[in-house]
Structure formats: C-alpha cells, structure tokens
N, C-alpha and C positions, 0 to 999 in steps of 0.2 A: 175615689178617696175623699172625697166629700159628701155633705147635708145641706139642706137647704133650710131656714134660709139664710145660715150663717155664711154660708161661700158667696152666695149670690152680692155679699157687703164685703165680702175681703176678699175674695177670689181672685181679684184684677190683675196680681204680679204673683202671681202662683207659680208659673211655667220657671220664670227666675232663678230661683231656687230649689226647686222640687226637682228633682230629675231622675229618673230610673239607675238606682245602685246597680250593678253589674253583679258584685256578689251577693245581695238581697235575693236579684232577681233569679241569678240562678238556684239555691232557694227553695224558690217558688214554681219556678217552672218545673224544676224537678220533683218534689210535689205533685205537681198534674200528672204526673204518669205521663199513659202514651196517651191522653184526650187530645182528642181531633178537635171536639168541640166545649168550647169554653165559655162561660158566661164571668164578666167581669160585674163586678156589683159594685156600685159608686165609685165608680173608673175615675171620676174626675177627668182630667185632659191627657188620661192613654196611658198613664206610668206605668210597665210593669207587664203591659199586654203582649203576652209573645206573639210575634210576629211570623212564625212556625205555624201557627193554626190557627183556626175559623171562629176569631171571637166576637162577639157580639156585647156589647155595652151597656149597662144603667147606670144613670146620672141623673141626680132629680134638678141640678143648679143649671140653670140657662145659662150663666156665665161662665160657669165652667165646661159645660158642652162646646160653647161658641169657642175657648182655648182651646180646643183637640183638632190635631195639625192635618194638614190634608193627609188625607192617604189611611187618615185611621179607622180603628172598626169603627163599622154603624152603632148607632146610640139611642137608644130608647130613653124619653123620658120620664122615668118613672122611682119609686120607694123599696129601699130593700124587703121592710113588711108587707108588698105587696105588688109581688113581679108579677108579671102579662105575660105568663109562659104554661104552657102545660106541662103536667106531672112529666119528670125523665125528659126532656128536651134537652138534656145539655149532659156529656159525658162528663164536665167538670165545671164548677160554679169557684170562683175565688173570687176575695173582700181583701184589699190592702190597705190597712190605716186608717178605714173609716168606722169599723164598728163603734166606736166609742161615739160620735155622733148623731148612731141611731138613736130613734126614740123608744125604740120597742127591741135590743139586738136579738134577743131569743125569738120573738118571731122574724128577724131579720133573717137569722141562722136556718128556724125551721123551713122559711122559704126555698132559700138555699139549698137547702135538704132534697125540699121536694122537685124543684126544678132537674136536680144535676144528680149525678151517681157516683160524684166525689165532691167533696168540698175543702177549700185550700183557704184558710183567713191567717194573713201575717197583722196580729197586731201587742200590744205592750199587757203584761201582766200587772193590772194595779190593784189585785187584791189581795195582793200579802203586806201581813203590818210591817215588813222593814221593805217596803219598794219604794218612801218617799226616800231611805234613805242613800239606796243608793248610788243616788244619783246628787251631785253637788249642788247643781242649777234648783230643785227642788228643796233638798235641805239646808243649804244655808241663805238663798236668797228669794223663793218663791215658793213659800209654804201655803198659799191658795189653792197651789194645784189641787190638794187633796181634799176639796170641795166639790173638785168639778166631776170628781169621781165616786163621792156617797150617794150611795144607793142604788148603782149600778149592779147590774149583777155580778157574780164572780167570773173569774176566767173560765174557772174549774168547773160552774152551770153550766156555762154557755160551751162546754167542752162536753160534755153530758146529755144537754140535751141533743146534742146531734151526732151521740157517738164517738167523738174525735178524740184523738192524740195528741197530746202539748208535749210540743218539741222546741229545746230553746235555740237561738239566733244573736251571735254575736253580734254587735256593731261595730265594723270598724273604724279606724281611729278617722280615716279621712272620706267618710262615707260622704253619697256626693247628691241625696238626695235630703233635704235641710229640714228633716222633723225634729222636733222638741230636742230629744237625746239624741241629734247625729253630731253636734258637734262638743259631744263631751271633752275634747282632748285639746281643742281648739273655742277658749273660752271668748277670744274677743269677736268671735263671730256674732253671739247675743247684742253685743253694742251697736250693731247693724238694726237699721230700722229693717232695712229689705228685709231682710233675714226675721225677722223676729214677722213680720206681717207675710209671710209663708206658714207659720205657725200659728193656727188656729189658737193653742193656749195664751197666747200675748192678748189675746181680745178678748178672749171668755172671763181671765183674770182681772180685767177692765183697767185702764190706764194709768190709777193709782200706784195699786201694784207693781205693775209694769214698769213705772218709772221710780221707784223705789231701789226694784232688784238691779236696774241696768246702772243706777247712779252707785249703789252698794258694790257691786262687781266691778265696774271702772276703778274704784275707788283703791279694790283691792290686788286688782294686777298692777295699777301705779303702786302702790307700795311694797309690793312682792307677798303679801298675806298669801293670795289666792296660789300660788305655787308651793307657797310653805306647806297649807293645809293637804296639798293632793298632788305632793310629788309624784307619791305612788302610782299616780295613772301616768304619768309623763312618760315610764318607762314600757309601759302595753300598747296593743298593735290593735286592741280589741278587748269591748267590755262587753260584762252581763249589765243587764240593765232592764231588764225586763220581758225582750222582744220575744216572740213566741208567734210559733206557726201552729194551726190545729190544722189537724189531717184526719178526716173523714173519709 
C-alpha cells in the first residue's frame, strides 16, 4: 500500500491506524475468485492479504517491510513497474491503495497483467470533475488535493489498459482502516496528528496546508458550521466517495 521514498519518511506509525476493513476486505478477497495463488503489490505492512491463500509480497519501502508482523507473507523488495516474476506466475495479482503513488501506474497495471491471470486494485476514482466535490474534507477545507492528482492518468485508462471492470465500494461510516475518506462521518478524527500522518495526503499537501484546514475544521465543529453544512451525511451508514475496485 505504499511508495518509496515517501513511506520510508512517514511510514513509522503506519500500523496505528491503517488496519484491514473487514467489509473492504471482503471485497476484495471476493474479487480473487478461487486464486490459490496471489501476488500482493505494495503490500505495505500485510493489510488486506488473505490469509486463505499462498501470497507472496512487493514492498519497495524498507520501513514498511520491517512493519509486517511475524507470521506474514514473504516479501520481495521490489516496484510495481517492475516485478521479478515470470509471465502467469500468480493466479491473481491485487494493489490496495497504492496506485496513486506509482510513478508509471499503467505500466504498474500492465505488470500486473502480465504476472497474474486476474487482477484486483481497490483504489479512489479522481478523475471526474465533481470528485473533489464530494467529499467535504477536500471541498471546503483542502483544495490542494487536486494537485496531487493532475496528470495522472484516468481511472477509466488505467481500467482499459488492462481490460478491467470499475465496480463502486461504499465506505462505511466507521471504517477502521484511516485513509484520507474513511473517516468522513467522524470529522474530529483529522484533528489527530496520528491520524492525519497515516495519511500520506497530509505530507504531500505540505504543512501549510495542513495546518490551515485542521485550524479551519476545528474552528468549525466548535461553532456547529461543520454539522450545519453536512447534516445530510450524519444520517448514512455509508458513502460514495469515489472508492472503486477494477476487476480483471
């Protein structure tokens, strides 16, 4: 679930917050079909790896390697655009949450392709014009994000170039793995340092930022703004928000 060499500076309290969703996971694993054999691609520290079958690991961040708890798959170190596997070695290849910090994801993908005989990537849909919006945390207090995402390719390439299917994925309200959108329903979790430095976007948007939106946001659940503007989610169990499975 990570890149190097951004984890290798923020990785440290990863484990923390990040934790395998239950209904994410199932998901995904359902996705895998009946594959026996699975290649995880920037596993990061094991989220998500079913424990059902014969997975095998790439991680290119030493520090995120050295987090993955005893007992997990073995771990190769190495790039998603460029795995050490031969052609069909692997009945199923899956990527959770880290495309977006490849540097090449299309030939990430195409790897992908070529190693495994299915391919499973759960990650967020950013390239439609209303996705900054619907999300609160992006629209009204961290409109950098949409920086970090020009000139990325689309969802809809990168679904393309490897054949797949975009299938959408709710988020539930109290999802228990702490990426950017899991805690839309639950705003005072951003005012967590912990929390926010499990989030790769809190770094990438650099500190400024960072301490703009959190002093904006505090600001706004002390005076009740922030409930006024987005009752409407108060009363859902689960949002659209972008998340998306491609199935190969």
């Amino acid at each position: 679930m990570t890149a190097q060499p951004l984890y290798d500076s923020i990785g440290a309290g990863y484990t923390a917050t990040r934790q395998t969703d239950p209904r994410l996971a199932a998901r995904i694993w359902a996705a895998l079909g009946d594959a026996r054999t699975v290649l995880n691609v920037g596993a990061g520290t094991g989220s998500y790896e079913p424990t059902d079958r014969d997975v095998t690991a790439v991680e290119p961040s030493a520090l995120m390697r050295a987090q993955r708890p005893a007992g997990a798959a073995p771990c190769v170190a190495a790039a998603a655009e460029s795995l050490p596997f031969a052609d069909q070695s692997f009945d199923a290849a899956m990527a959770v949450s880290t495309v977006h910090h490849w540097p090449d994801p299309i030939a990430g993908l195409l790897e992908m392709r070529r190693v495994a005989r299915r391919v499973v990537v759960f990650q967020f849909d950013t390239s439609e014009t209303a996705w900054r919006r619907r999300f609160w945390l992006t629209r009204d207090y961290l409109p950098e994000v949409a920086n970090l995402v020009r000139g990325r390719p689309s969802l809809a390439r990168q679904a393309r170039a490897i054949g797949a299917r975009i299938d959408p994925v709710p988020i539930p309200w109290d999802c228990v793995d702490g990426f950017f959108e899991a805690y839309w329903r639950r705003p005072e979790a951003y005012l967590d340092e912990r929390v926010r430095r499990g989030i790769s976007v809190w770094t990438r948007v650099g500190p400024g930022p960072e301490q703009r939106a959190v002093q904006a946001l505090a600001a706004d659940l002390a005076s009740g703004r922030w409930a006024e503007r987005n009752q409407a989610i108060l009363a859902i169990d689960e949002a659209e928000l972008g998340a998306r499975l491609l199935v190969a």
